[in-house]
C-alpha positions in Angstrom: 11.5 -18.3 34.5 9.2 -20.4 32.7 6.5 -17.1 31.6 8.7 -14.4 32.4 12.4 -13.4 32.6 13.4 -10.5 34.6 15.0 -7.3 32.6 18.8 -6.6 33.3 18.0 -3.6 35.8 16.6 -5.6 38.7 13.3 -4.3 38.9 11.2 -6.5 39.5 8.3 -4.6 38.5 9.4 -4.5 34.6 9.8 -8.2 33.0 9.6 -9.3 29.7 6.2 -11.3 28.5 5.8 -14.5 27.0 5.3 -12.9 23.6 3.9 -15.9 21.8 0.1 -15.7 22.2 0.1 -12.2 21.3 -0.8 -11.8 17.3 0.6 -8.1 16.8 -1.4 -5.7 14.1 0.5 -4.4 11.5 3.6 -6.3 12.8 6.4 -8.4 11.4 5.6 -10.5 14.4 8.4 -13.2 13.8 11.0 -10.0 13.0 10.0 -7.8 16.4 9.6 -10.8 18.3 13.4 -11.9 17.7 14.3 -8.5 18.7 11.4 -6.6 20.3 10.8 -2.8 21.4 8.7 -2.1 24.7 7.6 0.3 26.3 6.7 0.2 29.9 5.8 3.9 30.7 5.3 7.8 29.2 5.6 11.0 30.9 5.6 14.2 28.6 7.4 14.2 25.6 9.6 10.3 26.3 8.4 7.1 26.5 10.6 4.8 28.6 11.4 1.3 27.3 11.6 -2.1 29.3 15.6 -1.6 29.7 15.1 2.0 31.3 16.3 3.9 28.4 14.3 7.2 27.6 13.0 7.3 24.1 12.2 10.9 22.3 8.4 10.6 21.2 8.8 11.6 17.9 5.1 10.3 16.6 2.5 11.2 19.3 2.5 7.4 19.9 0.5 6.8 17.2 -0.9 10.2 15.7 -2.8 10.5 18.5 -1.3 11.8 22.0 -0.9 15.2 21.2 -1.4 16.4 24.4 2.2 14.7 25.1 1.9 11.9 27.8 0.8 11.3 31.8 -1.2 14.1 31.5 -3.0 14.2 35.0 -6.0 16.3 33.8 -6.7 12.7 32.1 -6.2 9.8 34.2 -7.8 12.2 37.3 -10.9 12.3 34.8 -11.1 8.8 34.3 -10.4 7.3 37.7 -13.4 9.4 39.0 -15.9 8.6 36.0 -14.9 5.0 36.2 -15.6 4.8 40.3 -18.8 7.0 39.7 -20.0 5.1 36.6 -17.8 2.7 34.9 -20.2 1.9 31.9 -24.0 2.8 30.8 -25.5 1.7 27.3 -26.1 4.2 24.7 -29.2 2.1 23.1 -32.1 3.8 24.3 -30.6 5.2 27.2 -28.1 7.9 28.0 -25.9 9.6 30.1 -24.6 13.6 30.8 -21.1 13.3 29.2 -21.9 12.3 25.8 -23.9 15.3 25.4 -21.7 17.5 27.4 -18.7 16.6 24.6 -20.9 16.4 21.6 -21.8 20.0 22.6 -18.2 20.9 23.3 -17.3 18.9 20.2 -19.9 21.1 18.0 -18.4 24.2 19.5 -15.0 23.7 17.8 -16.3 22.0 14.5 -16.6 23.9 11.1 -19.9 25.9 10.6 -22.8 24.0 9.9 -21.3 20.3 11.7 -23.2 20.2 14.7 -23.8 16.8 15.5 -21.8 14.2 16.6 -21.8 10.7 16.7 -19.7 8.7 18.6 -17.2 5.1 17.2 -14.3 4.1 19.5 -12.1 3.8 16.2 -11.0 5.8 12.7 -11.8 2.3 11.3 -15.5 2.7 12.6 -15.5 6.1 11.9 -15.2 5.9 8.8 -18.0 3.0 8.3 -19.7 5.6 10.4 -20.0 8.4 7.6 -20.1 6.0 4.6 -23.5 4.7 6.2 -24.6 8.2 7.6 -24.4 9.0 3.0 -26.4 6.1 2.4 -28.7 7.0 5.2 -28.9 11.1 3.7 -29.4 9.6 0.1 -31.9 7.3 0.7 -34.2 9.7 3.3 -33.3 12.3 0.4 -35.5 10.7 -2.0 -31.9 9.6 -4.0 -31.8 5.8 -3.0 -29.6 5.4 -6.5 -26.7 6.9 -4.7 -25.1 4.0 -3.7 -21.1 4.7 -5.2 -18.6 5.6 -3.1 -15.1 7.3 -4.3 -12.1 7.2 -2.6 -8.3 7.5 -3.4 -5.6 5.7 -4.0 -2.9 5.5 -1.1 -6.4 6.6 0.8 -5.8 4.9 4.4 -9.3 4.4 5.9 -8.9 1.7 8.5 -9.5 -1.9 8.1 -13.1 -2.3 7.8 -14.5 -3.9 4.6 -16.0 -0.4 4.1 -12.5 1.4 4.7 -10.4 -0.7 2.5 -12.5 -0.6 -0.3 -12.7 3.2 -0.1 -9.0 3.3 0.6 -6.1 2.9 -1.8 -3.0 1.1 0.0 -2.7 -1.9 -1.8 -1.2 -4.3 0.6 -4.7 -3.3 3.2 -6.8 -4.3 -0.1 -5.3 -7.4 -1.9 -5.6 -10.3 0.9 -9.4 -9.1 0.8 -9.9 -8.0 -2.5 -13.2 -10.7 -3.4 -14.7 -9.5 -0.3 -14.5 -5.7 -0.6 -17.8 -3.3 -1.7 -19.0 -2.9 -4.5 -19.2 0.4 -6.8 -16.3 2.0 -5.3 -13.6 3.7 -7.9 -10.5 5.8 -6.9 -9.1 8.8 -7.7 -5.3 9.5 -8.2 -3.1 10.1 -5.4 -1.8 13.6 -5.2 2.2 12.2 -4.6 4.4 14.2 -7.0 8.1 14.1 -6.3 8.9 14.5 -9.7 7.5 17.9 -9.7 6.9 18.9 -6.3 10.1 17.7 -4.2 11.1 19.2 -1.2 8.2 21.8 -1.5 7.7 23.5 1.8 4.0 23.2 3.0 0.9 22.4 0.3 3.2 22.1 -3.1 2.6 23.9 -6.0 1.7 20.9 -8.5 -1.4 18.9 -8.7 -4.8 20.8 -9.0 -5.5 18.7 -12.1 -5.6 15.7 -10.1 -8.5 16.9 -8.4 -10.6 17.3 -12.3 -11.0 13.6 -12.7 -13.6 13.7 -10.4 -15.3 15.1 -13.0 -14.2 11.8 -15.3 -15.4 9.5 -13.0 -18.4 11.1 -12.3 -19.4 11.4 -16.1 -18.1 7.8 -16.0 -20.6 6.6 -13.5 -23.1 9.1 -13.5 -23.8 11.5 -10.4 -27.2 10.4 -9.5 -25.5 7.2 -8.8 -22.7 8.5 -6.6 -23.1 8.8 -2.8 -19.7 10.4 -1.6 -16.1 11.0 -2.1 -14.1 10.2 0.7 -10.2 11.2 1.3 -8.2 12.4 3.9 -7.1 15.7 3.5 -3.4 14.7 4.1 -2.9 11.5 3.5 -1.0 10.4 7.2 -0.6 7.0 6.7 0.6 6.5 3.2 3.5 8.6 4.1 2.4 12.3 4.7 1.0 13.3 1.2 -0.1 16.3 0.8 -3.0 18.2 -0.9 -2.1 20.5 -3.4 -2.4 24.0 -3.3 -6.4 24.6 -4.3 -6.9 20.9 -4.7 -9.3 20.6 -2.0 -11.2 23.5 -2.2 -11.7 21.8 -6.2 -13.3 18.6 -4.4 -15.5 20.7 -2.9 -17.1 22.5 -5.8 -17.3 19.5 -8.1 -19.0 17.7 -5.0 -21.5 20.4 -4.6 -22.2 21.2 -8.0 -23.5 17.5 -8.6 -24.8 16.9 -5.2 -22.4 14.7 -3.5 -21.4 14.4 -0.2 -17.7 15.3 0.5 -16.3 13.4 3.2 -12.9 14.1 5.1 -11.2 11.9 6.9 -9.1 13.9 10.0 -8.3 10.5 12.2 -5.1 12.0 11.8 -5.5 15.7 11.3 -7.9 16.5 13.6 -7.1 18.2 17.2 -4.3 20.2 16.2 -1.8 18.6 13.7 -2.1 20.6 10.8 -2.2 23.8 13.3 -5.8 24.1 13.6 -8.1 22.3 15.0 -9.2 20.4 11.7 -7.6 20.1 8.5 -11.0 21.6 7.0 -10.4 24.6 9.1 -6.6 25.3 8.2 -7.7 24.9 4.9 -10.5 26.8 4.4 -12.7 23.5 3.2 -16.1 22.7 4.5 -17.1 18.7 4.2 -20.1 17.4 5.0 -18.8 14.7 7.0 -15.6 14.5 9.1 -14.4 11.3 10.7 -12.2 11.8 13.7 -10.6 9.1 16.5 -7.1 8.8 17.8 -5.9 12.7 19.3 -9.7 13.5 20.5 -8.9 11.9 24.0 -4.9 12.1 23.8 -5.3 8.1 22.7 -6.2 7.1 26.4 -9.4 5.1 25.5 -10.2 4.1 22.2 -12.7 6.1 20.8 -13.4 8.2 17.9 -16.7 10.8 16.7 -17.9 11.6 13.4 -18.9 15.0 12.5 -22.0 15.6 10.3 -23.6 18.5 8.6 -26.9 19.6 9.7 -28.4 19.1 6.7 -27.6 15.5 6.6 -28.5 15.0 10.2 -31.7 16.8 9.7 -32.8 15.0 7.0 -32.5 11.8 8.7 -34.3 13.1 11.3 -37.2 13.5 9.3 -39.6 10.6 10.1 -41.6 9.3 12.9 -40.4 10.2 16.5 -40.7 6.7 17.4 -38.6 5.5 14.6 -35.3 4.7 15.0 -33.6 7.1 11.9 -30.2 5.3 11.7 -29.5 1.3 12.3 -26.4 1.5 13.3 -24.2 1.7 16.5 -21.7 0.3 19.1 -21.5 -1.0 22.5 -19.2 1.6 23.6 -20.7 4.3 21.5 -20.2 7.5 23.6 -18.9 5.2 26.7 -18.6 7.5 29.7 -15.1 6.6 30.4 -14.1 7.3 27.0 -16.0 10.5 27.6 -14.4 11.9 30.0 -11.2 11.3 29.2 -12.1 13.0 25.9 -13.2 16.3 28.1 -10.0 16.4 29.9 -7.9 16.4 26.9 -10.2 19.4 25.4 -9.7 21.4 28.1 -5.9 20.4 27.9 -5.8 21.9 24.2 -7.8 24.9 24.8 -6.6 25.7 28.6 -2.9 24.8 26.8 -4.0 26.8 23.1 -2.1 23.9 21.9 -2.9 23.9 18.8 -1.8 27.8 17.9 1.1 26.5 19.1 1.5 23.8 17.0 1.0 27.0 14.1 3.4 28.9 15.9 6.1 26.3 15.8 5.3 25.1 11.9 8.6 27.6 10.5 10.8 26.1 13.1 9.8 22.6 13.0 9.8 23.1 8.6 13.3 24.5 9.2 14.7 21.2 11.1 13.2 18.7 8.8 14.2 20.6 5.6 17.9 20.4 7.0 17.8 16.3 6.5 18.1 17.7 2.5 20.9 16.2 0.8 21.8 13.4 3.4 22.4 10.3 1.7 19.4 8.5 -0.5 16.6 11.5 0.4 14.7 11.8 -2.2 11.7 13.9 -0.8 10.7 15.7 2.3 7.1 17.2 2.9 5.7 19.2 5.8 3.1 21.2 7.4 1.9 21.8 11.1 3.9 19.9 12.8 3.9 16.8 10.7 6.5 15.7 8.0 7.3 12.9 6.1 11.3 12.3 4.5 11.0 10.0 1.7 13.7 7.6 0.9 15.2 5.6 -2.4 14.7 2.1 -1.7 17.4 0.0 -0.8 18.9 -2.7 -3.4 18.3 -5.5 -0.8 14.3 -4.3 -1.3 11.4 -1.8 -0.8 10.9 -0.8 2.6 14.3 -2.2 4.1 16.1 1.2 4.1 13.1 2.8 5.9 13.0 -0.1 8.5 16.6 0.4 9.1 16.3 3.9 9.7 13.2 3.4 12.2 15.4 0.9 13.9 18.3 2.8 14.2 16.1 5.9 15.7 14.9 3.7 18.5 17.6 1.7 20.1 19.3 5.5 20.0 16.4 7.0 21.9 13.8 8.4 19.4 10.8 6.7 18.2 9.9 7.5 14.8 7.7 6.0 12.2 7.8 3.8 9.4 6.0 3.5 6.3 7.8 1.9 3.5 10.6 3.9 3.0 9.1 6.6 4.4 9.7 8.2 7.8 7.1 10.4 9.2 7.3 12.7 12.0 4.4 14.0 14.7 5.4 14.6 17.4 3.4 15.8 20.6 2.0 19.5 20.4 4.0 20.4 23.4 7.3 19.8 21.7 10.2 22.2 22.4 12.2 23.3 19.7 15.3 21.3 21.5 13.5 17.9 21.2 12.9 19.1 17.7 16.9 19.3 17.2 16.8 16.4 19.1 14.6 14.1 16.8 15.8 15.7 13.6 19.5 15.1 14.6 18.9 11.1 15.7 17.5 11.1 11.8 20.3 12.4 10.2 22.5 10.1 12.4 19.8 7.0 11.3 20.0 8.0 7.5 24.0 8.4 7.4 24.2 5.0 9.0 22.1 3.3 6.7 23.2 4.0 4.1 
């Protein structure tokens, strides 16, 4: 078949896609295309790949369907908005379901967050809030606070504005003339030496949190907008904060009059085993970026929380002016919308994420086991996240890791990747047998690599 070849099964309905027009993101594209992984459906806690093979969702697809898959709450949602109404423009015009979730949305957020603005990405989330601190500053009477201060192995999407504030050096090197300017970095809070195989938020690395205090004598508050970090860093590996090392942030912020910004693309909706990060951990922001798990990753779309103070300040001037120049297309797009109400309703009808809480022991237990296997180096957890760290392989970094996610998959569980790094998420309806099920397929993966 000149586009297609039919799959080995017979069915008719599953064949394999001229792959080369496709530029995959974040892809060895020559490497998978030699040797590709699809998947042609989802139902619950299994994807199912082109060959018919059931594959364990060990990742929430990407972070983001927490809800576990085919839910029917959802895609009954969306086929009725999208006969009713299947778009309406958010410039100057409106429609019910944005302000029915941004009022749901404000319901759940931490004290004081009550408005919402809605991206259809992390990435333009997180442009989102370094704008919306601009915006504060300058209505503020503070137009001098202009820096911005992120972390290193920070992942903040790939805008210019979330690379420059993030850390991961292969995001920021291609781009590195075109990135903002008067953005600095704190250190990263990854401490093996010292906190290896630590069971939830390990015990070393307050400090780290003090040279805020450096860079701020360094640069000089009035000239500093916000500090931006993600309160577990997801996609550097699952690094987590230390114990107090947020709650740190949040005084030196405040005592210099800085917004504090969190970014829970990946935390938010339930991972951590509340419904924010900032709420497990008893830490406040001023601004929280969210996207991915907020409609079970059906339609792209993403909200930013903001504090009232900085909304209200904005708010300040002439009703006819327009207080923020900034927006999308598909800002609050109704679709999006009500997919996004559904998978609330799932989570709270579901109290999905107590029980991502109630299974953190168990799911800690399982990963903890993978101790001692061959070339593990470090394992962190908490909720229902974890991330095994791995000593590179002598044929290079990030081989041993890639072998391992391999491995996982063409055995039936889909793990993921980062470096040599695999990180675990899986859906909030897991069952503590696909948790034996997923931790076991990695012990297999590790042994056979070696």
């Amino acid at each position: 078949m000149s586009e297609y070849q039919q799959n080995g099964t017979g069915d008719p309905s599953q064949i394999r896609p001229n792959m080369a027009h496709f530029w995959m993101p974040f892809t060895a594209n020559k490497q998978f295309k030699a040797n590709p992984r699809l998947l042609v459906s989802a139902q619950g806690m299994y994807y199912t790949d082109i060959d018919g093979n059931k594959v364990l969702d060990a990742t929430a697809g990407l972070w983001c369907c927490n809800a576990g898959h085919g839910r029917a709450e959802i895609s009954e949602a969306v086929s009725k908005q999208i006969i009713q109404m299947d778009y309406a423009p958010s410039f100057q015009m409106g429609h019910p379901l944005a302000f029915e979730l941004a009022h749901k949305l404000s319901e759940m957020s931490p004290d004081g967050l009550d408005h919402v603005f809605f991206t259809n990405s992390g990435s333009e989330s997180v442009d989102t809030a370094l704008k919306m601190a601009l915006c504060y500053h300058r209505a503020n009477g503070q137009a001098s606070r202009t820096r911005f201060i992120g972390r290193e192995l920070g992942y903040h999407g790939v805008g210019f504005g979330g690379i420059s504030v993030g850390g991961i050096s292969n995001n920021r090197k291609t781009f590195s003339q075109q990135l903002l300017p008067g953005v600095d970095h704190l250190p990263h809070t990854l401490d093996i030496a010292n906190n290896a195989f630590s069971h939830g938020l390990p015990p070393h690395g307050l400090d780290k949190a003090d040279v805020l205090e450096q860079l701020i004598t360094l640069h000089g508050a009035e000239n500093i907008a916000a500090v931006i970090v993600e309160p577990m860093s997801g996609s550097a590996g699952v690094i987590l904060p230390p114990q107090g090392y947020l709650k740190r942030l949040r005084e030196i912020t405040q005592k210099h009059g800085i917004l504090l910004i969190f970014d829970e693309v990946i935390t938010g909706f339930g991972r951590v085993g509340a419904a924010f990060a900032s709420e497990r951990w008893q830490v406040t922001p001023d601004i929280i970026t969210t996207a991915k798990a907020i409609n079970n990753g059906a339609i792209p779309m993403g909200a930013v929380f903001v504090s009232n103070a900085i909304h209200d300040t904005c708010m300040a001037g002439p009703d006819e002016l327009i207080e923020f120049f900034h927006g999308y297309t598909y800002s609050g797009h109704p679709v999006a919308a009500a997919s996004a109400l559904a998978t609330l309703s799932i989570y709270e009808n579901e109290k999905l994420f107590e029980r991502a809480k109630s299974l953190e022991a168990y799911f800690e237990q399982a990963v903890h086991s993978l101790k001692g296997l061959p070339n593990v180096i470090d394992i962190r957890n908490t909720g229902l996240v974890a991330g095994i760290q791995f000593a590179p392989s002598d044929k290079g970094v990030g081989k041993r890791g890639y072998a391992i996610f391999d491995h996982c998959f063409r055995n039936g569980a889909l793990v993921r990747a980062t470096a040599d790094i695999i990180a675990l998420s899986p859906p909030l309806i897991v069952e503590k047998s696909h948790i034996d099920d997923m931790v076991n397929q990695l012990a297999d993966a590790i042994i056979a690599a070696g």
